[in-house]
N, C-alpha and C positions, 0 to 999 in steps of 0.2 A: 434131718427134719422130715416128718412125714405129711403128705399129704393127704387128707380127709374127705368128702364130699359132703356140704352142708346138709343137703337132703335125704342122706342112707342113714340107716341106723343100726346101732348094737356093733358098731366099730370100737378098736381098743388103741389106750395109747399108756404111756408109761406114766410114774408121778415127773408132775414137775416140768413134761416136754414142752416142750414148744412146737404144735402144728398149723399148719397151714390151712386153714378150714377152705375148700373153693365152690364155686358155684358153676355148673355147667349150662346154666335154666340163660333165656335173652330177656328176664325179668330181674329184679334187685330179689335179695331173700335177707327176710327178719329174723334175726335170732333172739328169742326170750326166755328169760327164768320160767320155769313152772309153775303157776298157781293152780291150788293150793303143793306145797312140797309133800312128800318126795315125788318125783325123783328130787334131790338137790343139785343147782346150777353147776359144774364141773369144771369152770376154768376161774385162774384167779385172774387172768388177764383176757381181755376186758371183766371190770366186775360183775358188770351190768347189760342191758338189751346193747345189739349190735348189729350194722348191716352187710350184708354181703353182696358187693357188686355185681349189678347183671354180667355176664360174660359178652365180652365185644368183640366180634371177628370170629374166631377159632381159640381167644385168650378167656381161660376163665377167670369169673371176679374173685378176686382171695384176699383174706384176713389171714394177719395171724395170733392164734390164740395160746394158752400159757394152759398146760392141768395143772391140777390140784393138786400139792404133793401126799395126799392121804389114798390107797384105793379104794376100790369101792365102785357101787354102780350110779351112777348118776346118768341127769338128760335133760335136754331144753325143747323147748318149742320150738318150730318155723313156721312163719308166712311166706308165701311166697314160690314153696314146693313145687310139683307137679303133684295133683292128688288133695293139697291141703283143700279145705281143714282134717277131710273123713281120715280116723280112721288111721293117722301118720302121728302122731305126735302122742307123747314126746319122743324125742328119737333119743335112746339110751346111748351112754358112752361108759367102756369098762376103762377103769385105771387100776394097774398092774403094777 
């Protein structure tokens, strides 16, 4: 299983994977669908918005999240980044 960084983008992962999305920030981070689409939301698990725990200690906060078994480029939104809102979002994900 791979591990991702909620807030980088244009990272790839396979159909179907199962990743671990983590957050390195001492803040929570929002992850949301896109409005208006494209891009379209990229994982089937969770369906919908979701949060990523701030990191405590040296431990980052982490989810984990399901792709889409179709490729293709998709992306979501964050709150919560370093840099949000300018200028970051949506952060593309390739599935492969």
């Amino acid at each position: 299983m791979a591990d991702k960084n909620v807030c980088s983008s244009s990272w790839q992962g396979q159909r179907g994977e199962t990743i671990t999305l983590k957050n390195d920030n001492p803040n929570p981070v929002t992850v949301s669908p896109c409005t208006p689409t494209p891009p379209d939301w990229p994982f089937t698990s969770p369906s919908g918005a979701f949060g990523v725990p701030a990191k405590v200690g040296s431990t980052p906060g982490t989810v984990q999240v399901t792709l889409k078994n179709t490729p293709g480029t998709y992306g979501y939104n964050t709150k919560g980044c370093p840099g949000d809102p300018k200028d970051v979002n949506p952060k593309t994900v390739i599935i492969t």
